[in-house]
C-alpha positions in Angstrom: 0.0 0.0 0.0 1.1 3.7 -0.7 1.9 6.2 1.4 -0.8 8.2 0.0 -3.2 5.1 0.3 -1.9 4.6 3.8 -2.4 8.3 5.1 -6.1 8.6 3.0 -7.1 5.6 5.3 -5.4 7.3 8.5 -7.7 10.6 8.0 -10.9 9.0 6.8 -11.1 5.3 8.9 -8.8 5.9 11.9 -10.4 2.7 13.2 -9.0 0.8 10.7 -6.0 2.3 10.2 -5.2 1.2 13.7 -6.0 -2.8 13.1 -4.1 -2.2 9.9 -1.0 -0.4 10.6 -1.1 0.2 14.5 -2.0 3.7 15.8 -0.2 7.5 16.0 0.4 8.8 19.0 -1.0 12.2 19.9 1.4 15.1 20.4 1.9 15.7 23.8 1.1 11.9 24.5 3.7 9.5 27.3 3.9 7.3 24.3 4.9 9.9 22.0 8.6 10.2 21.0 11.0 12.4 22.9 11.3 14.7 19.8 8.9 16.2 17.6 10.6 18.3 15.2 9.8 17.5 11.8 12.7 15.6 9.8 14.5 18.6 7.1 12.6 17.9 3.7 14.1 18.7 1.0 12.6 19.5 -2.3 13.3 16.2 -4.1 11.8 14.0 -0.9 8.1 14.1 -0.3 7.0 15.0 3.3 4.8 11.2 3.1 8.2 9.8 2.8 9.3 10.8 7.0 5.7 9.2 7.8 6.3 7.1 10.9 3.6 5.0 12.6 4.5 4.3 16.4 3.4 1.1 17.9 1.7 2.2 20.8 -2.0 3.0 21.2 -3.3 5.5 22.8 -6.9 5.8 24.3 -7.3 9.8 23.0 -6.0 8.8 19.9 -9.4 10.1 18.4 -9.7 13.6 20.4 -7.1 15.1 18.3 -7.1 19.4 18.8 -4.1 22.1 18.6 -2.2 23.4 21.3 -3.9 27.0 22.2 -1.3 27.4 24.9 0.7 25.5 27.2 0.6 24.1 31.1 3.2 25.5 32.8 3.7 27.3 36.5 6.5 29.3 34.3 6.0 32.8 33.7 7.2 32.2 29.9 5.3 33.2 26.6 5.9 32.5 23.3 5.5 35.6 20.5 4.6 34.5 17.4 3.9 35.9 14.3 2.2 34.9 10.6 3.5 35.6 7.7 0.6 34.4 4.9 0.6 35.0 1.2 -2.4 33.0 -1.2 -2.4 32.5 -4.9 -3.0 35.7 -5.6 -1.6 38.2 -3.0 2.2 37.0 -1.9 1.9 40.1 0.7 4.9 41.7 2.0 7.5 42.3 5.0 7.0 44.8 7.8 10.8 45.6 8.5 9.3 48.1 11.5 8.1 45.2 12.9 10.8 42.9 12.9 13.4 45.9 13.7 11.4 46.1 17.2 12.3 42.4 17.6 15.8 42.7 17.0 16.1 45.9 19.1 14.3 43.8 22.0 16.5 40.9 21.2 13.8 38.5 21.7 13.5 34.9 20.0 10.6 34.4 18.3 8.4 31.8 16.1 7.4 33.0 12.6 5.3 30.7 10.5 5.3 31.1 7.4 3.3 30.4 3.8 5.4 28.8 1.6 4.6 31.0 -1.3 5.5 34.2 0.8 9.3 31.9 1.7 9.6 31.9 -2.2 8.4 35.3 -3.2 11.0 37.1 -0.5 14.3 34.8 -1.0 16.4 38.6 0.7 14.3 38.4 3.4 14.5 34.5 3.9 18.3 34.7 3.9 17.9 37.5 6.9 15.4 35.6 8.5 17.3 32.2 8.5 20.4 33.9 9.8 18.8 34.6 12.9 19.8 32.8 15.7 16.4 34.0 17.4 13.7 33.3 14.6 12.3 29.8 14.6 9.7 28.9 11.5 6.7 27.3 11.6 4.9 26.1 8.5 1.5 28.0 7.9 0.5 25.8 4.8 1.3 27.0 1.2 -0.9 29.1 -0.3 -3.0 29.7 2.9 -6.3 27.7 1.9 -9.0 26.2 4.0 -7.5 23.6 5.3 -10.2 21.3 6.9 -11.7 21.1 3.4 -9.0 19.4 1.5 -8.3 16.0 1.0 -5.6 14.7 2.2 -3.1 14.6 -0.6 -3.4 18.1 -0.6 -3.3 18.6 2.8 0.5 16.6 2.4 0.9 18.8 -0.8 0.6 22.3 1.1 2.9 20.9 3.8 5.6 19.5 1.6 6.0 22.1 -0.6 6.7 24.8 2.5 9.0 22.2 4.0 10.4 21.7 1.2 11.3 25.9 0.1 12.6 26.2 4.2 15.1 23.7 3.7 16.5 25.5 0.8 17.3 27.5 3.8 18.6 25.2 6.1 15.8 25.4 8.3 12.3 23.3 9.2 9.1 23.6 10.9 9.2 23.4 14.6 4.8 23.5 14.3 1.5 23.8 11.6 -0.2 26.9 12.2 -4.0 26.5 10.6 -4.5 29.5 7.6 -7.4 31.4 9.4 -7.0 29.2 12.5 -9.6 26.5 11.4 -9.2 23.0 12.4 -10.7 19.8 12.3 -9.9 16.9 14.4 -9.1 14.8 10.9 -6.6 17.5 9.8 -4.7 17.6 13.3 -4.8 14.2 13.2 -2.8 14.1 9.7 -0.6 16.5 10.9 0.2 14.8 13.9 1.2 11.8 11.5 3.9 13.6 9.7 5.4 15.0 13.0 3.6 18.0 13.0 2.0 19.2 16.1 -0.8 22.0 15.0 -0.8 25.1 17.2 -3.1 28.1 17.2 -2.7 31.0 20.0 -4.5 31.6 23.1 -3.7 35.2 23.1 -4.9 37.6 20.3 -3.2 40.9 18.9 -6.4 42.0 16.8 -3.5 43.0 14.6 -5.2 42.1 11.1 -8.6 44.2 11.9 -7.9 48.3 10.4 -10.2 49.0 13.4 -7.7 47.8 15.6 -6.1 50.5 18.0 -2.5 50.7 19.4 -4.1 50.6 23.0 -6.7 48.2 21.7 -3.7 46.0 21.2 -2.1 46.6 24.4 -4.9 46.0 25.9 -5.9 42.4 24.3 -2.2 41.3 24.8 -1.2 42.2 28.2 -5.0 41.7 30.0 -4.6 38.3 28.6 -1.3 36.9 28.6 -1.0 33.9 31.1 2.0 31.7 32.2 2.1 29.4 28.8 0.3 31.9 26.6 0.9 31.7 22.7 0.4 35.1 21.1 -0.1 36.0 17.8 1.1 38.7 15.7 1.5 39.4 12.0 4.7 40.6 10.0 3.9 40.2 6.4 2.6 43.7 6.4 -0.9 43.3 7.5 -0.5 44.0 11.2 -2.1 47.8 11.0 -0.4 48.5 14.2 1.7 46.3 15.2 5.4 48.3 14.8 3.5 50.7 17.1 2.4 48.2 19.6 4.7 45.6 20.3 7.3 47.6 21.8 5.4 48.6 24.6 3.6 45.1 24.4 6.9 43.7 25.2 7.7 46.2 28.0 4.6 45.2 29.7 4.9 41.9 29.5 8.5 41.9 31.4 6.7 44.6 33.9 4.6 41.6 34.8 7.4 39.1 35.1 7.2 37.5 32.0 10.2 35.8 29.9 10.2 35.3 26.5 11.3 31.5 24.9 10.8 30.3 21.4 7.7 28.2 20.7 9.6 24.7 20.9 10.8 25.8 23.9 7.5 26.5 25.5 6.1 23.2 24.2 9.2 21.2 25.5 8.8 22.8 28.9 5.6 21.2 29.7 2.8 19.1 29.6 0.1 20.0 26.8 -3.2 20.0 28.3 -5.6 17.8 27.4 -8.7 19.3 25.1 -12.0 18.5 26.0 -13.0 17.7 22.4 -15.6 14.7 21.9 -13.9 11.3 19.7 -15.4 11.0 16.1 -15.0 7.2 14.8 -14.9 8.2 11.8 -13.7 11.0 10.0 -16.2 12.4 7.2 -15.4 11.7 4.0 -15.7 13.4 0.4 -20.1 13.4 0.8 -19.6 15.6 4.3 -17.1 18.1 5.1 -15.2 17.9 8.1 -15.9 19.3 11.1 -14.5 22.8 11.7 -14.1 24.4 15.1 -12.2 27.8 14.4 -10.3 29.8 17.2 -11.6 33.4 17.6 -10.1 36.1 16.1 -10.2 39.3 14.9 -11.3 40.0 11.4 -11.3 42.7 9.3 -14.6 44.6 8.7 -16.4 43.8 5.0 -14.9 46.7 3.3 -11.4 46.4 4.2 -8.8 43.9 2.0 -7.4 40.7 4.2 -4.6 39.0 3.6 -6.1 35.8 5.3 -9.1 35.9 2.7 -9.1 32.8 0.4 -7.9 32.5 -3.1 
């Protein structure tokens, strides 16, 4: 049987997959392996290729959801920000943005679309150069995830993996376009070594309506010991240069440290979501089901970089 075969029955008859071929592991899990950073893909070898199927079951093997934010009595955050690009709008860089980084010599996480990685190759080689960026994969062309089938679900994953390693570098996590999810797609992702992560912690910096002090606000009332916050650098943050600095000077006021993502999920235990088990997975007749993390969203009138092809 095929990889492709393999995975198709993974995502659609989990059941079987497990009498078949034994079951994955979720992230987080005692069974799960020590590491969980994806293997380096290059552009020649397919993503499906690194698919390894642990031996183990696991009785939440069904109950599969994204890390929002981790539990930990550390007074550590992780900032993260999106960098998204679709077909048709490869979007740009806010150098303001990351210059407030680099002057607050902060690690960060920055997942990215794998257009946008091949559509700003200066930037990349900056980027990558940085002992304090860590990527993150954010699909490739930033479509609805939780709708596709699974080949293309391992097609939008390969090909970012694949234009990172050109740098040197891999995805430490899957970031959802739009933050959508469905138990099936975390559940693929988990498969090719992938845990998915969404935030906890919102900037509001897509929205136009969005304030500087409504920023500050969101961040810092919010922020909690294992808190995954989300910004945006690929030019769409309407505020963000303004805000983060003095984001960032709040957040140490309140005693907080700042560690890359894979730190933050090495450090500690992921809670477990309560999310009800599905036996099986819906296939092409139904869509998948689709639980989405709030956020903020630009008003009707004003262009989004997070809008579908």
């Amino acid at each position: 049987m095929t990889v492709t075969a393999l995975l198709t029955l993974i995502a659609l008859r989990p059941a079987a997959a497990v009498v078949s071929f034994g079951p994955v592991v979720p992230f987080g899990s005692a069974a799960a392996p020590a590491s969980t950073s994806p293997a380096t893909v290059s552009p020649s070898t397919p993503a499906p290729a690194s698919l390894r199927v642990p031996a183990r079951i696991d009785p939440g093997m069904q109950t599969f959801a994204p890390i929002r934010s981790i539990e930990t009595a550390e007074p550590a955050v992780a900032i993260t920000f999106d960098a998204c690009a679709t077909r048709t709008h490869l979007a740009g860089f806010d150098r303001a943005v990351f210059d407030a980084v680099k002057r607050e010599g902060i690690p960060v996480t920055i997942f990215v679309a794998g257009r946008w990685v091949e559509a700003h190759p200066d930037v990349m080689t900056e980027l990558a150069g940085d002992p304090l960026v860590e990527f993150g994969d954010h699909s490739y062309d930033h479509p609805h995830m939780s709708n596709l089938s699974v080949e293309r679900i391992i097609a939008e994953i390969d090909q970012t993996e694949a234009a990172l390693t050109r740098y040197g570098k891999h995805s430490v996590a899957f970031r959802p376009p739009f933050g959508e999810w469905s138990h099936r797609l975390v559940y693929v992702l988990r498969s090719l070594r992938l845990p998915t992560v969404t935030w906890d912690v919102v900037s509001g910096d897509p929205s136009a309506r969005t304030t500087r002090d409504g920023m500050i606000r969101n961040v810092l009332d919010n922020a909690r010991p294992g808190s995954i916050i989300i910004f945006h650098i690929n030019g769409r943050g309407w505020k963000t240069a303004e805000a983060l600095p003095i984001i960032l000077q709040g957040l140490r006021e309140r005693g907080f440290r700042f560690v890359p993502l894979s730190e933050l999920m090495a450090s500690a235990r992921v809670p477990a979501s309560p999310v009800a088990p599905i036996p099986n997975a819906p296939g092409p007749e139904a869509p998948p089901p689709i639980a989405p993390i709030p956020a903020a969203t630009l008003p009707p009138s004003a262009p989004d970089t997070h809008a579908a092809p």
